[in-house]
C-alpha positions as MATLAB code, in Angstrom:
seq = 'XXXXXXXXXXXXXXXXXXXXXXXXXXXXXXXXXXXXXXXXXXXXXXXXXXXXXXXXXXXXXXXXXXXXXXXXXXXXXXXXXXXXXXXXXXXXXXXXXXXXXXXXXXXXXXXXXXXXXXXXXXXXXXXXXXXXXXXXXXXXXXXXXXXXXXXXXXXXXXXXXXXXXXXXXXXXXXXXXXXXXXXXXXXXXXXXXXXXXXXXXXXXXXXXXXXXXXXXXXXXXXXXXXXXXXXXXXXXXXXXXXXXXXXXXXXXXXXXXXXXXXXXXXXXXXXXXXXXXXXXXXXXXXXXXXXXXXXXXXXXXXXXXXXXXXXXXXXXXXXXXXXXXXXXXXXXXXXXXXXXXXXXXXXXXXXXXXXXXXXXXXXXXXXXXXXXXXXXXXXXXXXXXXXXXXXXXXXXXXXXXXXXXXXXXXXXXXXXXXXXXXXXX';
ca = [
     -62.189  -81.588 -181.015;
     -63.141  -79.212 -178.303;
     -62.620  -75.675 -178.635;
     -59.647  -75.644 -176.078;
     -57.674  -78.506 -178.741;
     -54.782  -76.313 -179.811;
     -55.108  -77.353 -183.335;
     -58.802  -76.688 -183.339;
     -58.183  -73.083 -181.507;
     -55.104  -72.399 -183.834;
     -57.838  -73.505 -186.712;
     -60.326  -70.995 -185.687;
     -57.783  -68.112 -185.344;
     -56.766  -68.080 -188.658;
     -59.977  -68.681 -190.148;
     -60.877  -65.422 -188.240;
     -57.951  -63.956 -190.468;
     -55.167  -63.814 -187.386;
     -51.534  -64.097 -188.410;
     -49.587  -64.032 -185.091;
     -50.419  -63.989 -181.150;
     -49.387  -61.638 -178.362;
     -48.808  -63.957 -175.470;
     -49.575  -61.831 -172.674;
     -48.787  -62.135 -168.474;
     -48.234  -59.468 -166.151;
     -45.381  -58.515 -164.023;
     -44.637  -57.524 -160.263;
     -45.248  -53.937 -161.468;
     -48.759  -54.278 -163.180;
     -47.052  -53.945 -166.288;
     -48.216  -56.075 -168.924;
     -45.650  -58.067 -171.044;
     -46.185  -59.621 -174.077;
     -44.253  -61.662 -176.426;
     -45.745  -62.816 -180.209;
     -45.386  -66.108 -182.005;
     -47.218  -66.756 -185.595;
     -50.555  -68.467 -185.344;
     -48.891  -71.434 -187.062;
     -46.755  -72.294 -184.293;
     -49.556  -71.402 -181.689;
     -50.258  -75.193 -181.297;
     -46.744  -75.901 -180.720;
     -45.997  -73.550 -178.360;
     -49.313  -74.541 -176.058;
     -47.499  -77.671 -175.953;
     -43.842  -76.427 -175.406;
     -44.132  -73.003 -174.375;
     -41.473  -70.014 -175.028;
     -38.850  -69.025 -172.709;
     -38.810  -65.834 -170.937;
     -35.955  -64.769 -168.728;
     -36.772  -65.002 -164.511;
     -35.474  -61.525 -164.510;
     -39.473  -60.541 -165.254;
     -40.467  -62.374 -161.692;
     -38.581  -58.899 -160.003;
     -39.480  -56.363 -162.804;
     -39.703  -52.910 -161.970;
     -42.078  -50.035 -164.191;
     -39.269  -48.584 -164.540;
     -37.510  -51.935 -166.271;
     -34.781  -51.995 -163.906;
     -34.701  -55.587 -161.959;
     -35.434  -56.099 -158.015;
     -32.501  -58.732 -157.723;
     -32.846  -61.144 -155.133;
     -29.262  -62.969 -154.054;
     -29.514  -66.705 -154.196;
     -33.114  -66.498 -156.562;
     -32.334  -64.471 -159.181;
     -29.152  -63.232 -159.726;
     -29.678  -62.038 -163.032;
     -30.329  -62.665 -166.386;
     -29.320  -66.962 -166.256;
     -32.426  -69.034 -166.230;
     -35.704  -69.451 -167.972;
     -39.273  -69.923 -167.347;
     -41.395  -71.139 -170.040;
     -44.702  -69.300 -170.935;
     -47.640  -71.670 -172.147;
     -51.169  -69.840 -173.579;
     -53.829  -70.875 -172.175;
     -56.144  -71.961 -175.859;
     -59.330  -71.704 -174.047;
     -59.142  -67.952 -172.831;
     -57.270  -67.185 -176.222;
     -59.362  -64.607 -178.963;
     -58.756  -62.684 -181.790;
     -58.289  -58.849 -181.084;
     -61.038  -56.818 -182.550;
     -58.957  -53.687 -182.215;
     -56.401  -55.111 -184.111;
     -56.722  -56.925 -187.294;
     -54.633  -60.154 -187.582;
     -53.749  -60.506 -183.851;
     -55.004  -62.313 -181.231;
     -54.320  -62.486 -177.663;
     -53.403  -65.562 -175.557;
     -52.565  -65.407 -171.242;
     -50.119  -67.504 -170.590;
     -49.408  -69.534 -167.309;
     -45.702  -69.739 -166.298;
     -44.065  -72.867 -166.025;
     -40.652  -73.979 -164.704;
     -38.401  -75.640 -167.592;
     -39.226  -79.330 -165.754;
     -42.816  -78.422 -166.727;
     -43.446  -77.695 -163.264;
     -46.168  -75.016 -162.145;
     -44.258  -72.165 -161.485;
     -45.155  -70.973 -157.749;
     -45.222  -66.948 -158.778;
     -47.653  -67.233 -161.784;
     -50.380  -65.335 -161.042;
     -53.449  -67.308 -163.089;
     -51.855  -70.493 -161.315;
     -52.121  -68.814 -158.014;
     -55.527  -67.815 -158.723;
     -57.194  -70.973 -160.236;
     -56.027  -72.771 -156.877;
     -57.615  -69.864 -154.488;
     -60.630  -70.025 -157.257;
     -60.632  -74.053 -156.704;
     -60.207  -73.964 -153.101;
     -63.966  -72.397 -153.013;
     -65.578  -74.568 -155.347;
     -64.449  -77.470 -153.100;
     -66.825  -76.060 -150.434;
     -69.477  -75.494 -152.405;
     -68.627  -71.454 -153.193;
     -67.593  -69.308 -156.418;
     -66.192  -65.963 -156.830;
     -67.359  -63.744 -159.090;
     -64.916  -60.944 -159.969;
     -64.960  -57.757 -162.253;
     -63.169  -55.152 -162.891;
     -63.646  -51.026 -163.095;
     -60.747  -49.654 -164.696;
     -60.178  -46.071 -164.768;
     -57.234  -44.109 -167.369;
     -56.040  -40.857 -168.706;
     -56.797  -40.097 -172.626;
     -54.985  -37.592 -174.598;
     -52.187  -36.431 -177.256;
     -48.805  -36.456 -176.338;
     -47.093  -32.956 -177.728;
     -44.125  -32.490 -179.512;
     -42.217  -31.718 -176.296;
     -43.861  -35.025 -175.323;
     -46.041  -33.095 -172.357;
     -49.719  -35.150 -171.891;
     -52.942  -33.182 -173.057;
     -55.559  -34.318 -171.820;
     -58.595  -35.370 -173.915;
     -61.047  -33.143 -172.052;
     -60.888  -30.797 -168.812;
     -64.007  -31.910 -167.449;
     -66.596  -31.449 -165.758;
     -66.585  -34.866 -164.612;
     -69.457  -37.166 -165.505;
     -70.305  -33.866 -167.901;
     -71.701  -34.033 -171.299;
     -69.310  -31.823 -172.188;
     -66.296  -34.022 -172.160;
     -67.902  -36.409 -173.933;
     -69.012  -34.217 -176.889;
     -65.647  -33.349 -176.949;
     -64.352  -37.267 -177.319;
     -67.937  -38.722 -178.828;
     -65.937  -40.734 -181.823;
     -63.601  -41.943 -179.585;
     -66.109  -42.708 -176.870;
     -68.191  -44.579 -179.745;
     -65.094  -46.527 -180.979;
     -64.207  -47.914 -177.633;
     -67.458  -48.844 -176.602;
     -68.593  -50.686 -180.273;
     -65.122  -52.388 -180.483;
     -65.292  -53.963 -176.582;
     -68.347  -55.087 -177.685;
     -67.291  -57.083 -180.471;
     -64.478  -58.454 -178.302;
     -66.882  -59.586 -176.413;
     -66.415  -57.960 -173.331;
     -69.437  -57.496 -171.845;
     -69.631  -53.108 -171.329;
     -71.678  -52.606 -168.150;
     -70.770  -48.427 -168.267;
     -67.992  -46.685 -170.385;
     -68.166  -42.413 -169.243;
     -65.570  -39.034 -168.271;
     -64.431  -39.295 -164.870;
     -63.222  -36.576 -162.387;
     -59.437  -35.766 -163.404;
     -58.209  -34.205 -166.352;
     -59.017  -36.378 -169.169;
     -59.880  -39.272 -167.596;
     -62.384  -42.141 -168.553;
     -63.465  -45.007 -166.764;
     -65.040  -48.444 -168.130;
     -66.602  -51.383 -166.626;
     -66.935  -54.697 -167.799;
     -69.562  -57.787 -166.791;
     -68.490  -60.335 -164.169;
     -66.037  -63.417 -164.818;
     -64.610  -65.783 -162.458;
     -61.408  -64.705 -161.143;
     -58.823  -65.814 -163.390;
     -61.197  -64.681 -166.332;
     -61.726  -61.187 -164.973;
     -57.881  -60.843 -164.711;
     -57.354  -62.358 -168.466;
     -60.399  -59.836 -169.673;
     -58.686  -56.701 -167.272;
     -55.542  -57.394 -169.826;
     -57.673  -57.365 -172.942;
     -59.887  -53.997 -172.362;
     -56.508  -52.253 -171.895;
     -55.271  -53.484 -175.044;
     -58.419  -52.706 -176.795;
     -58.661  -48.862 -175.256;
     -54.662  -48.372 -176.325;
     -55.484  -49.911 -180.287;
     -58.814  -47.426 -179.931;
     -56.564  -44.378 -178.863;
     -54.369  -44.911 -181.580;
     -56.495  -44.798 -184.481;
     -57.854  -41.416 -182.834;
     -54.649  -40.307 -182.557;
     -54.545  -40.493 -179.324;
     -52.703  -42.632 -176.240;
     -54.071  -44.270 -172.543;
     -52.065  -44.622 -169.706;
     -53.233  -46.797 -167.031;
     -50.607  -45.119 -164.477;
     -51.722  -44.295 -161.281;
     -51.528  -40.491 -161.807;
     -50.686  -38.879 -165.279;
     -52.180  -35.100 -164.736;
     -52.552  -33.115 -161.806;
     -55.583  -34.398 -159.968;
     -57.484  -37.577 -159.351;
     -55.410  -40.384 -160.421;
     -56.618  -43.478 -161.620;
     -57.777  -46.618 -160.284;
     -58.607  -50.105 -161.158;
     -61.638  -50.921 -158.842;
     -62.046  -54.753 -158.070;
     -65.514  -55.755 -157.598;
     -66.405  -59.259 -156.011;
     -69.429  -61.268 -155.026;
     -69.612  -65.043 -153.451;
     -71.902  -67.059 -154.931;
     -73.533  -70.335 -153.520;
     -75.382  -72.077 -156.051;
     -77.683  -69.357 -157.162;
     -77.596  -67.183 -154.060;
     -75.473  -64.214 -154.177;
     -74.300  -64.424 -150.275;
     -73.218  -60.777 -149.868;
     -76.736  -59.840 -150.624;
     -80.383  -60.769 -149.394;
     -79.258  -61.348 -145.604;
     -79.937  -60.113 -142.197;
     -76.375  -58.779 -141.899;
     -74.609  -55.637 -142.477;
     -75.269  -54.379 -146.238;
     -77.390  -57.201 -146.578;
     -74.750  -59.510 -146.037;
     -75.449  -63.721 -145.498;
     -73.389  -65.234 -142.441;
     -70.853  -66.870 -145.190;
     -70.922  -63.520 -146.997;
     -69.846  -61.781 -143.480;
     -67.240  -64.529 -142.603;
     -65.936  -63.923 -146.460;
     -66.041  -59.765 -146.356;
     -64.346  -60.222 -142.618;
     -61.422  -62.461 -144.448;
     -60.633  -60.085 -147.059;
     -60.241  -56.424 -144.366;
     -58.230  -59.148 -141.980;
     -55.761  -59.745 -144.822;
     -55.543  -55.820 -146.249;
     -52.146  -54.368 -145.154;
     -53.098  -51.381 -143.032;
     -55.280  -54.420 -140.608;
     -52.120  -56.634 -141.162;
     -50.178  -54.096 -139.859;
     -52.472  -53.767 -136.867;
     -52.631  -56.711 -135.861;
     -48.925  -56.259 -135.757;
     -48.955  -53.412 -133.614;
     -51.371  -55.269 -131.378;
     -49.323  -58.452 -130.975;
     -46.256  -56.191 -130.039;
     -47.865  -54.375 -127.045;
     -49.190  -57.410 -125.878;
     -45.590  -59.282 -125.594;
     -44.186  -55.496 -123.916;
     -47.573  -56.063 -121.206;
     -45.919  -59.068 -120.713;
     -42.560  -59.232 -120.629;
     -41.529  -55.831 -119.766;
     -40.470  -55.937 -116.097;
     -41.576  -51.946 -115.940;
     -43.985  -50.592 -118.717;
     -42.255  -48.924 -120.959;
     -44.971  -46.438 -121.495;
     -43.285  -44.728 -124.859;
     -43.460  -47.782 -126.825;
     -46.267  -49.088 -125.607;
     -48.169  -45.895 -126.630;
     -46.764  -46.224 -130.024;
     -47.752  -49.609 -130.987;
     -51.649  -49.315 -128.877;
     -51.955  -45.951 -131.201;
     -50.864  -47.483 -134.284;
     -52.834  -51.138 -133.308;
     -56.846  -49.538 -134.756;
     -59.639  -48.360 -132.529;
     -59.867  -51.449 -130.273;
     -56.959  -50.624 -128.494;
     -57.072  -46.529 -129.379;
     -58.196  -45.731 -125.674;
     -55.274  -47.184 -124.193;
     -53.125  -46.109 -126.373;
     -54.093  -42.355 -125.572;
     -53.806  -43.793 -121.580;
     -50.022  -44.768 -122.105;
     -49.335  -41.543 -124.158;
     -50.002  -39.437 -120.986;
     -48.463  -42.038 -118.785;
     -45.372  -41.087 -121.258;
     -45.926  -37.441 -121.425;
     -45.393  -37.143 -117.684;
     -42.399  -39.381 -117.612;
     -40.895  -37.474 -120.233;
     -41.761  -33.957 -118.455;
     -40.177  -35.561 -115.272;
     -36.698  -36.106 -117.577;
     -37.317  -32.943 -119.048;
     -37.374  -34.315 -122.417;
     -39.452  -31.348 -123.806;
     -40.275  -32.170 -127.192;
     -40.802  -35.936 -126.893;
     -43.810  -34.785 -124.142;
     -45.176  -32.317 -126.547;
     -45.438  -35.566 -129.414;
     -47.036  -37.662 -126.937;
     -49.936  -35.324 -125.835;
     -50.178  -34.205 -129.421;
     -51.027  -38.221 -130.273;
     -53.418  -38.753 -127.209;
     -55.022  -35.739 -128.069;
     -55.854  -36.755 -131.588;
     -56.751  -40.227 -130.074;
     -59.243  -38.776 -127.439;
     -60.980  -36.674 -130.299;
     -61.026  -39.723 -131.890;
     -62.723  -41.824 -128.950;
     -66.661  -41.490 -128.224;
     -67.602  -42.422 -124.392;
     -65.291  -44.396 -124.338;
     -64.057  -45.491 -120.687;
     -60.432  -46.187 -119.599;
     -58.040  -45.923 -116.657;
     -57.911  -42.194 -116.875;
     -61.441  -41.407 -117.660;
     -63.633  -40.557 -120.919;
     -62.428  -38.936 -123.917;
     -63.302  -35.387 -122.495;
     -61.738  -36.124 -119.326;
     -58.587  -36.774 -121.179;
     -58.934  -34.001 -123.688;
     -58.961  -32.049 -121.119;
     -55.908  -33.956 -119.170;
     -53.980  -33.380 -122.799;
     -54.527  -29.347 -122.656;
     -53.283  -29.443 -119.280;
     -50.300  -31.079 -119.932;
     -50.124  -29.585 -123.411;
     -49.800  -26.101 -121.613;
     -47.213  -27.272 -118.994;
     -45.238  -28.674 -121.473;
     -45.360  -25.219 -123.583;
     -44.324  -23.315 -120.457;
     -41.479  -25.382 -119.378;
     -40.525  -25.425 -123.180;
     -40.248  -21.810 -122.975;
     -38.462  -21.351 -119.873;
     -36.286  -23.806 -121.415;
     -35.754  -21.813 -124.645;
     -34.884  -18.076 -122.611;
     -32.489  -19.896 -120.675;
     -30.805  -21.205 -123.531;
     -30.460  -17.714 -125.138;
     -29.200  -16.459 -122.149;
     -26.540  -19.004 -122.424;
     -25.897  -18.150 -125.900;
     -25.521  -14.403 -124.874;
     -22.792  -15.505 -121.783;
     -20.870  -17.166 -124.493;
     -20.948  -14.403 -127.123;
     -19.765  -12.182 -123.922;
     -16.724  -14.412 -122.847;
     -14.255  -12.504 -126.232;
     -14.959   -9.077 -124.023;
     -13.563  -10.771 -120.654;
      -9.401   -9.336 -121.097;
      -6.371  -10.113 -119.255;
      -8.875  -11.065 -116.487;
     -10.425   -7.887 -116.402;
     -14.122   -8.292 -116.779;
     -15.149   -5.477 -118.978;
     -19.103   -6.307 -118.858;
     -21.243   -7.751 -116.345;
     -24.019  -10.302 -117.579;
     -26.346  -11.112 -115.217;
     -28.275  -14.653 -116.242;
     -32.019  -14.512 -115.387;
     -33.709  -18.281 -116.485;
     -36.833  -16.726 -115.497;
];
C-alpha cells in the first residue's frame, strides 16, 4: 500500500491518535471552510466524497451569497468534496484532528471547473509538460491579541516593529507557534513582530503550487489553535487595527531542472530569458496592466473610427492606458482643454489641464506633438491661468445675476424703485 491508499492513510491517522478530519477548501472570499467526518469513514469519503451546497462557489466574508441567475439560484444542488489522502496530516496544534484539502467534484464525479487545487494542478501540469516547475511559498502576515469584554481587539503588542520589545512581550506565544509549525512539518523560514499594532508575520519553505496553497491553509490553522491556548485570537483580515494591514505575500521561482531561471542570468534582477518571458506573463495578466491594455485598445479603435477626434475621450483612455501612451495622453488633454475653453465649459478645462499637468510631471524628455514635458508644463500653467480668469469672470457675473434677481421684489406697480447697474467685468 502506498501512503496515498485511503485505508493505509486512514491507518496511519489513527495510529497517530486522530479521531475525526476537518476537510478543508477555500471560498471566493479567502475564507476557509471546513467540514469534519470521523477518521473511520475517512476512506469512504475519499472514495464518495460529502456534499456541500453550490451556494459556497458565490460566498461572501460576510456569509451572505453572490447569486448568479441561471447558475446558482440558491441553496438546490450539491457538489461533492473529496480529500485529497496524500496532502492529508494530523494537526499538531490540535490533538485528535487532522486536516485533509479537498478537491470539488460535480455529483457525476466530474472535475468541478471552479475548484481551485484542480485549477492549479492543470496550470502546475501545463509547465512540467515543457520541461518547467513552479515553486511557490507563502509569507503570511496577521493581527494577535485578546478580544475584550465589549469585544474591541487588543493588540498583542504596540510595536516597535521588528523590535525586541514586542516580542518579549509575546515570547511564549512566539515560542509555541514556532515549535508547533515545526512539528507540523512546515518548514519555518522566519516567524517575527511586524509594523502594525500587534501584528506578526511567518514564512514557510517552498512547495509546488497546489502544496503551498494546502500548507497556506494549515499555518493558519496552526497560529489560531496556538492563540487559543494563550488566550489569545488571529485574524488574517486585511486590516484589524488602525495601521498597516496585513498581507499574504506570494513568493515564486521557475525552475528548469536544477536551474532556478529567475536567477543567475544576464537579465534584469538576474533574470534567465525564460525567467523574463515568465515575470513578463505574470505583470501582463495583473489587473491594473489588464486594465491598460484596455484603455489602450479603446483609443486605438476612437484613432480609428472617429470621423473627428474626440479629444475628451481620447485623453481619458491614453491617460489611464500606462506610460507608453502617457505623452499623448497629456497632448489630447490640452487639445481638450482648449476645445472646452472655446464652449466655455469652465470646469471640464480646468480637469483636463489638471491631468496633463500631472502627466507632464510625470514624463522625462519625452517628445510629442506639442513639445517636451517642460514645454507642456509650461503650456498647462498657461492655460491653467486662462481658465482661472475666465472662471472668475464667469463667477462675478453670475452674482451679479443673482443680485438683479434678488432686486426684481423692489420693482412696484412698474415703478422702478432701485437702479442696478450689471458690470460682468
Amino acid at each position: 500500500m502506498t501512503r496515498a491508499d485511503p485505508a493505509a492513510v486512514a491507518a496511519r491517522l489513527e495510529e497517530a491518535g486522530v479521531e475525526a478530519v476537518a476537510l478543508g477548501f477555500v471560498d471566493p472570499a479567502m475564507i476557509v471552510r471546513v467540514k469534519t467526518v470521523p477518521v473511520a469513514r475517512f476512506a469512504e469519503v475519499v472514495r464518495a466524497g460529502v456534499g456541500l451546497s453550490t451556494l459556497f462557489t458565490v460566498a461572501m466574508s460576510n456569509d451572505e451569497f453572490a447569486l448568479v441567475p441561471g447558475m446558482v439560484d440558491g441553496p438546490s444542488g450539491d457538489l461533492r468534496l473529496h480529500p485529497d489522502p496524500a496532502a492529508t496530516v494530523p494537526l499538531a496544534a490540535m490533538p485528535g484532528w487532522a486536516w485533509a484539502p479537498v478537491d470539488q467534484r460535480t455529483q457525476a464525479g466530474e472535475p468541478f471547473p471552479a475548484c481551485p487545487r484542480t485549477f492549479g494542478r492543470r496550470i502546475a501540469s501545463a509547465y512540467e509538460e515543457r520541461g518547467l516547475a513552479v515553486r511557490a511559498a507563502f509569507e503570511l502576515e496577521c493581527s494577535i491579541g485578546r478580544r475584550t469584554d465589549d469585544d474591541d481587539f487588543e493588540p498583542a503588542h504596540h510595536g516597535p516593529g521588528y523590535s525586541d520589545i514586542a516580542l518579549v512581550a509575546n515570547h511564549e506565544l512566539a515560542l509555541d507557534a514556532i515549535t508547533t509549525m515545526q512539528r507540523q512539518g512546515l518548514g519555518v523560514q522566519q516567524f517575527h513582530p511586524e509594523y502594525a499594532d500587534g501584528q506578526f508575520e511567518v514564512s514557510v519553505a517552498p512547495r509546488d503550487p497546489v502544496g503551498a496553497a494546502d500548507v497556506a491553509m494549515v499555518v493558519r490553522q496552526t497560529l489560531r489553535a496556538v492563540a487559543r491556548r494563550h488566550g489569545s485570537v488571529v485574524s488574517f483580515a486585511p486590516q484589524v487595527a488602525e495601521g498597516t494591514g496585513n498581507g499574504a505575500h506570494l513568493h515564486l521561482s521557475l525552475w528548469e531542472g536544477d536551474e532556478n531561471l529567475l536567477s543567475g542570468g544576464e537579465g534584469p534582477a538576474g533574470m534567465r530569458q525564460r525567467g523574463e518571458a515568465f515575470a513578463a506573463g505574470i505583470l501582463r495578466e495583473l489587473p491594473a496592466a489588464r486594465r491598460q491594455e484596455l484603455h489602450r485598445a479603446v483609443a486605438a479603435a476612437l484613432d480609428l473610427t472617429a470621423p473627428d477626434k474626440p479629444w475628451a475621450e481620447l485623453a481619458h483612455h491614453l491617460l489611464e492606458g500606462g506610460p507608453t501612451v502617457a505623452a499623448r495622453g497629456a497632448a489630447c488633454a490640452i487639445r481638450a482643454a482648449e476645445q472646452a475653453l472655446d464652449a466655455l465649459a469652465f470646469e471640464d478645462a480646468i480637469d483636463l489641464v489638471v491631468r496633463a499637468r500631472a502627466a507632464a510631471e510625470g514624463l522625462d524628455n519625452l517628445h510629442f506633438e506639442l513639445g517636451d514635458a517642460t514645454d507642456l508644463s509650461g503650456l498647462a500653467d498657461d492655460r491653467f491661468g486662462r481658465v482661472q480668469i475666465l472662471l472668475h469672470q464667469q463667477r462675478r457675473y453670475a452674482q451679479c445675476v443673482a443680485h438683479v434677481v434678488e432686486s426684481v421684489p423692489r420693482i412696484v406697480g412698474g415703478k422702478l424703485i432701485r437702479r442696478v447697474v450689471v458690470d460682468p467685468h
